[in-house]
Steps between C-alpha positions, in 0.01 A plus 500: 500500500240806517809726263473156266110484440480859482828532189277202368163659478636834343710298242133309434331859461800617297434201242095526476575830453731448193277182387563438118104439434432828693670774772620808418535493151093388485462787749601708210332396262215536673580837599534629147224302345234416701297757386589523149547148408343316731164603588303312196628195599457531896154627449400156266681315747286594834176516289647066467555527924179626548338244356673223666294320707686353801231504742763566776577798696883412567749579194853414490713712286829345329732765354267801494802778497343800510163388431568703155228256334223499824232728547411620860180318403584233394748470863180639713270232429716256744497468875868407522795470274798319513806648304748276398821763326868482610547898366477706780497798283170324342377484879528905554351563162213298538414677852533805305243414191250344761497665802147388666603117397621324768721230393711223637840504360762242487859535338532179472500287192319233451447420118733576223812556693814265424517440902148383507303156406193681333254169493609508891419892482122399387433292792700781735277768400149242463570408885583851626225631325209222429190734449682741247532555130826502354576748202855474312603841429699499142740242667413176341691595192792639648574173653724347218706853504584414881582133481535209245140416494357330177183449367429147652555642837290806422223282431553248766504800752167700335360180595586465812365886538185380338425215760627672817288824446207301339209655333519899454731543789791604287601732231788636254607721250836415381710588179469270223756660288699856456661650267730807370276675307428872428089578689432706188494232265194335702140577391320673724248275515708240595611674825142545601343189435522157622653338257401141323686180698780425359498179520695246257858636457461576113236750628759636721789532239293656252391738784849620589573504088293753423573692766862516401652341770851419441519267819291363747513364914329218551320506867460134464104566591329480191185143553627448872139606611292349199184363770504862700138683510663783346795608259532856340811594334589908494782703374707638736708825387835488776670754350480729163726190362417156672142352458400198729193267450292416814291243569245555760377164672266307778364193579 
């Protein structure tokens, strides 16, 4: 019985580790662009976290990785926090970026995962952890690339989020939409600024036109938080040839 568990939990740590929204091939990517790509887009994206207020001192974590997008600052300014990741190899790396945070973390998923009921997952993680502020880390729109989700159920479950982490108590950024597209077509200005919401889905069509996009991924994430407190929107440089658009999000 012990031999069984223990063939099971290394086939589990196998598969987070090979995840298809993350794992090694995001380990990569991060490895080779974090700090040529990436670093306009993390830095806009904690000045957002920093200004969150949760008025809680608990933070639970779903699908950090690496913590490629978190600042140590950002992670210091909370007692505990709960990390919710299946990739081990996300586990070792995040030790390694943030050594003097002490974190609590747990391979097991919860949301997102095709073994999992994720409205169950909200009221899993709200129980095991009532005083703390949940923040989705990029996962929200990688949930339709890991099971047949569509947009009703998106919004029926954003709800759901909205109601079981009431007030400020929660936050996301998420893609919106990616693309194949070549970084050095993009005006600099538009990689360093928030950019206007996009909003009504002409706006977004004409947005992706004129950047010469020749095809598009829906998230399925665009309006699902229309009453939050807060909504930026920020371009998000993955690789010299695949843009993503972020929304950043709380209540």
């Amino acid at each position: 019985m012990q031999q069984q568990i223990s063939s099971q939990s290394f086939a589990n740590k196998i598969r987070g580790s090979l995840s298809a929204s993350g794992g090694l091939s995001y380990h990569y990517l991060a490895w080779k662009y974090h700090c040529r790509l990436w670093t306009t887009f993390t830095r806009q994206l904690n000045e957002s976290l920093g200004n969150w207020r949760h008025f809680s001192k608990d933070l639970i974590l779903i699908g950090p990785s690496g913590g490629y997008s978190l600042s140590s600052s950002f992670l210091a300014s909370f007692g505990n926090i709960y990390v919710y990741d299946p990739d081990p190899i996300a586990h070792w790396i995040f030790k390694k970026r943030f050594p003097k945070i002490s974190i609590h973390w747990n391979e097991t998923p919860v949301l997102f995962h095709p073994n999992v009921d994720s409205l169950r997952g909200l009221w899993f993680l709200k129980t095991q952890h009532p005083n703390a502020a949940l923040l989705l880390c990029n996962v929200l729109g990688q949930w339709p690339l890991l099971e047949r989700v569509d947009a009703s159920q998106m919004k029926n479950w954003c709800e759901s989020l909205q109601q079981i982490f009431s007030g400020s108590q929660w936050a996301s950024y998420h893609d919106l939409f990616s693309t194949a597209v070549s970084i050095k077509k993009i005006p600099q200005t538009m990689l360093v600024n928030p950019l206007p919401l996009l909003i009504e889905s002409h706006d977004v069509e004409r947005f992706w036109y004129n950047l010469g996009a020749p095809s598009v991924t829906d998230h399925l994430t665009l309006n699902i938080f229309n009453n939050a407190r807060v909504r930026k929107q920020l371009l998000w440089p993955l690789t010299p040839k695949q843009l993503h658009l972020i929304e950043w999000v709380h209540g």
